[in-house]
N, C-alpha and C positions, 0 to 999 in steps of 0.2 A: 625342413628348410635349412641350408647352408646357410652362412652369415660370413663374407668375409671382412677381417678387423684389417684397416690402411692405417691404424695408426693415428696418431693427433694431429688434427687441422694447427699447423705452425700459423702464429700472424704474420699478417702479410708477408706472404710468399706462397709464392707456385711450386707443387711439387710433381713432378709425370712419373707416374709406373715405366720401370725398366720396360716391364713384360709388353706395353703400349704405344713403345716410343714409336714403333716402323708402321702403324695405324693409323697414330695420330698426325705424323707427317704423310702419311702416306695420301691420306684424307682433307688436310686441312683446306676450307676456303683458297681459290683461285685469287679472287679478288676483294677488294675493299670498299667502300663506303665512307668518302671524306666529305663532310660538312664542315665548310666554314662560313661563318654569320657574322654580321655586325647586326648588334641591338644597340638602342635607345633608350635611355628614361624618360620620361617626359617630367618637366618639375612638376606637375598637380596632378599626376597620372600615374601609371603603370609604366613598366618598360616592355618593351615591344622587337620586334625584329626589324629592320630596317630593309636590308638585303640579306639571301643567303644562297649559295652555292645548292642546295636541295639535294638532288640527286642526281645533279650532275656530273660529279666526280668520282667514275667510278673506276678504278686503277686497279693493276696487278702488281706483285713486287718487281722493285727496277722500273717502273713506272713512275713517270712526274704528271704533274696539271698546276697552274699557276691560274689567280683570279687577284682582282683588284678592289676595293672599296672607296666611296669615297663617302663623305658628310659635311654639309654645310651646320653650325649648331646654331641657327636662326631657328631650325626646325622644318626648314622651308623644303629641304633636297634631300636625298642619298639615292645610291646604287651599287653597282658595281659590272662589271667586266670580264671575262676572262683571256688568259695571258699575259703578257706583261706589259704596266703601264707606259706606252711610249710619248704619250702628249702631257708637255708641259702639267702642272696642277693648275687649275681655276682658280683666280682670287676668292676668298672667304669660305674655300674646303680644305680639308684633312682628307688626306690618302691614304691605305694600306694598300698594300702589296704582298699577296701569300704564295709562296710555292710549298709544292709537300709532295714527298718521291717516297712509296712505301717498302720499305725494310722488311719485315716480315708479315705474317698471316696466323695468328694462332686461335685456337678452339674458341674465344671469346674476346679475341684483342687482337688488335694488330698496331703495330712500331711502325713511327713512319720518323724522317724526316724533317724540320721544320725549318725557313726562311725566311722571315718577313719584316718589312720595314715601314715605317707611318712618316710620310712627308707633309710638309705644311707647304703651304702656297705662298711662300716667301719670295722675292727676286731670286735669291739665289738657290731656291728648289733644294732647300735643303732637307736632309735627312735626320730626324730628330729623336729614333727610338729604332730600336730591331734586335735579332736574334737569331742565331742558325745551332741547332738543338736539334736530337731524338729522343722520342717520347711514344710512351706507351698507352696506348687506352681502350678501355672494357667499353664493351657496349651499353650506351647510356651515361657516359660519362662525360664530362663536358674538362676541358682546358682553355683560360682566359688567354689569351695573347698579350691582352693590351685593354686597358682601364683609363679612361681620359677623362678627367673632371672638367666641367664647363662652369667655368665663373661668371661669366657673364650675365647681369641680373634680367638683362631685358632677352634672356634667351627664352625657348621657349624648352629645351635640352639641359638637365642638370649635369650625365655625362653619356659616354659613347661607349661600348665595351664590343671588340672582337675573341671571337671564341672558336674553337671546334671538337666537333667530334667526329668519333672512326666506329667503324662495325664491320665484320666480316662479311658478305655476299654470300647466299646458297646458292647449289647448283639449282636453278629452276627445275631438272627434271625431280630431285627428290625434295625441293623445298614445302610442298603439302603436307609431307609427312608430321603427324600428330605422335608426342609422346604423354603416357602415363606417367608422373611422380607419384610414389606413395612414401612419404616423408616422415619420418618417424621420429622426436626428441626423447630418450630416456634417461634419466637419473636416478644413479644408485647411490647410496648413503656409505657413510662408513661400517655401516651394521646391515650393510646389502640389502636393504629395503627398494624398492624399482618403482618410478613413477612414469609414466608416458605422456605423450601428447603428440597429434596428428594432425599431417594438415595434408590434403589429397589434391594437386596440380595435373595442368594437362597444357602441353605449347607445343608449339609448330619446332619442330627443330633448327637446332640454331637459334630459336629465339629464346631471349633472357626472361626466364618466370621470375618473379618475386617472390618469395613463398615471409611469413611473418607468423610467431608462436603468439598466441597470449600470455600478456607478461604474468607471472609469477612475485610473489613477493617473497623477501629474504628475511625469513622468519630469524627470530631474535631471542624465543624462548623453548628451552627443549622440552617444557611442560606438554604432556599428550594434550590434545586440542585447546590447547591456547589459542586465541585470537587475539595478538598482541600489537595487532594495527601498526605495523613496521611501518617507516616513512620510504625504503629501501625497496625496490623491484629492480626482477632481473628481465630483460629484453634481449630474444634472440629471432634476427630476421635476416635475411640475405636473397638471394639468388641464386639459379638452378641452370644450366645451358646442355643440352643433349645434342648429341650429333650422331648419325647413326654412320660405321664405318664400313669399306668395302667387303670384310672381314664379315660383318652381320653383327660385329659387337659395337657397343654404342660408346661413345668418349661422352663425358662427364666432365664440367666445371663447374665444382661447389665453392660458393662462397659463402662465409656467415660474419655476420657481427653481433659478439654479444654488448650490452650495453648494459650498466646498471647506472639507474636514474635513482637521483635523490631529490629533496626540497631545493629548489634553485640550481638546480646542474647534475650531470653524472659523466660517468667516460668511459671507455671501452675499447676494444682493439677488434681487428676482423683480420680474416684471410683464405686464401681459396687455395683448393687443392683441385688437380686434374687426375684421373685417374679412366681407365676402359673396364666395363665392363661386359656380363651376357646380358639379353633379355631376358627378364626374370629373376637376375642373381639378385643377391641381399648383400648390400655392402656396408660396417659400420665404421662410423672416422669419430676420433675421440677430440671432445675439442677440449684445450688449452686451460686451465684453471685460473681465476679468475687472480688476479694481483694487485695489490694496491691497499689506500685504506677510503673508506666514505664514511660522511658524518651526517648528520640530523639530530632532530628532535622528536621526541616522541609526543603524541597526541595528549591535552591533557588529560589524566585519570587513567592515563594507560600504565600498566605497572607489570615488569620485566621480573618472573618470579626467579625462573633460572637461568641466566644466559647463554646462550650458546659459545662454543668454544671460540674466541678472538674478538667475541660482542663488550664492551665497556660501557659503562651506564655513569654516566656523570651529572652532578646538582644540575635542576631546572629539567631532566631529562633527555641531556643531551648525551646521543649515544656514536659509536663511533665503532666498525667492525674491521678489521685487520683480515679482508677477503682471504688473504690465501692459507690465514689459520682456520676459518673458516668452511676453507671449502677441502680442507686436508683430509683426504682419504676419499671423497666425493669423485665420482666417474661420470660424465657428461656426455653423451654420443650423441651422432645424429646416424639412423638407421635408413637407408634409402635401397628402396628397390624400383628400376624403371622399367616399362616395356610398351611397344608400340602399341597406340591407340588403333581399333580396328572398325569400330563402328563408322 
């Protein structure tokens, strides 16, 4: 088996193979998928969806669609419309106004456009918040618009939030088609020691898998089988989007985030690469070493005999790892190989 190396997943940022670029345009989604919603809170409840656009907006780039909202925050009303709103506003509603004209179309995102304005039912119909902006979004990703807090005690509305999101359209004739992920994590040491772990996917093309490793802990002693009950895990999870090209090679958008969690918080950074492949090839992407520093405390009667290199052990067992001394000389990839589902 070949294996080809792309090189490390940079955070956040897209990178496309040269070798790919007249595929991936060549292939990309016709059209788009614009949702726009207005939700609700309710004070002693959940929030909710009030109105939302659904699947109504379905556009191609150079394309517009405009829709409207409105809400009374008695709790008593909402809806909305599409086009543009030309009757007066109702006493005791708030209005929005959305237009969105799509910009591009790519493997897992599409750029649109944005317009919108929130009028109050005042005499003078005025305009009290808006914005005309381009923005980007992955599939499943949500952008707030507009956030309204409702003070009002005898509401039955704490606040109003408008939002949207975008997704690329398949072509219906290839949209059934089913891909295999076989998704591979390995890490090598600085003494080339190799660990694996596997997680085996199956989506509709075009659609956004989820894929999630089981976290790992960031061992703290370089004693052979220590169980040194770290307070430190490492967590790496993302998303996987295949599309199959006219060419018979399939485009690829990998996204990962590592994450290391500690007692009371942790943080992390992600990023996605695009890249084409064959059916069948083995492609590996090196991801990013890990930076920064996290702190904790160790369990008590746990006892750190020899630290690993960048680990600090301090009174009361408070310890403190300096990740990218750490993880120096440490190799991280994610090994993937996709090919069409046939059963």
């Amino acid at each position: 088996m070949t294996t080809r190396h792309l090189g490390r997943l940079l955070p956040v940022c897209v990178l496309l193979l040269a070798n790919s670029l007249h595929s991936i345009a060549q292939d990309r989604p016709a059209r788009a998928n614009i949702v726009i919603s207005l939700s609700v809170t309710d004070r002693e409840g959940a929030t909710r969806i009030r109105a939302t656009s659904a699947d109504d907006i379905q556009i191609g780039i150079g394309e517009s669609r405009a829709a409207w909202f409105y809400g009374s925050f008695d709790g008593k009303s909402g809806g909305m419309g599409y086009g543009l709103l030309t009757s007066p506003p109702e006493p005791g509603r708030t209005y929005w106004q959305v237009r969105v004209q799509v910009v591009s179309i790519e493997l897992d995102s599409v750029s649109f456009e944005l317009d919108w304005q929130r009028m109050v039912s005042a005499d003078d119909k005025r305009q009290v918040a808006g914005d005309r902006r381009i923005i980007k979004l992955q599939q499943g990703a949500r952008h707030v618009l507009d956030y309204v807090p409702v003070a009002a005690a005898d509401s039955k509305i704490t606040n109003a939030i408008v939002e949207v999101q975008a997704a690329p359209i398949e072509d219906p004739a290839v949209a059934g088609i089913k891909l295999d992920y076989d998704l591979w994590l390995e890490e090598q040491n600085a003494g080339g020691a190799r660990t694996n772990r596997r997680v085996v996917l199956t989506g509709l093309q075009g659609e956004k898998v989820p894929y999630k490793f089981d976290p790992v802990s960031i061992r703290l002693d370089t004693q052979p089988g220590s169980d040194d009950h770290s307070p430190f895990k490492l967590n790496i999870n993302g998303s996987i989007v295949g599309r199959l090209a006219q060419d018979g090679a399939i485009q690829v958008a990998l996204s990962t985030r590592q994450i290391v969690s500690a007692q009371g918080g942790g943080g992390g950074y992600g990023g996605t690469k695009s890249f084409s492949l064959k059916e069948g090839e083995t492609i590996s992407v090196e991801l990013p070493i890990q930076k920064g520093r996290i702190t904790g405390v160790l369990a008590a009667g746990v006892n750190i005999v020899s630290p690993k290199a960048g680990v600090a052990i301090s009174d009361g067992g408070h310890v403190t790892v300096d990740l990218e001394q750490y993880y120096t000389g440490t190799k991280v990839s994610l090994i993937l190989t996709v090919r069409r589902k046939t059963d």
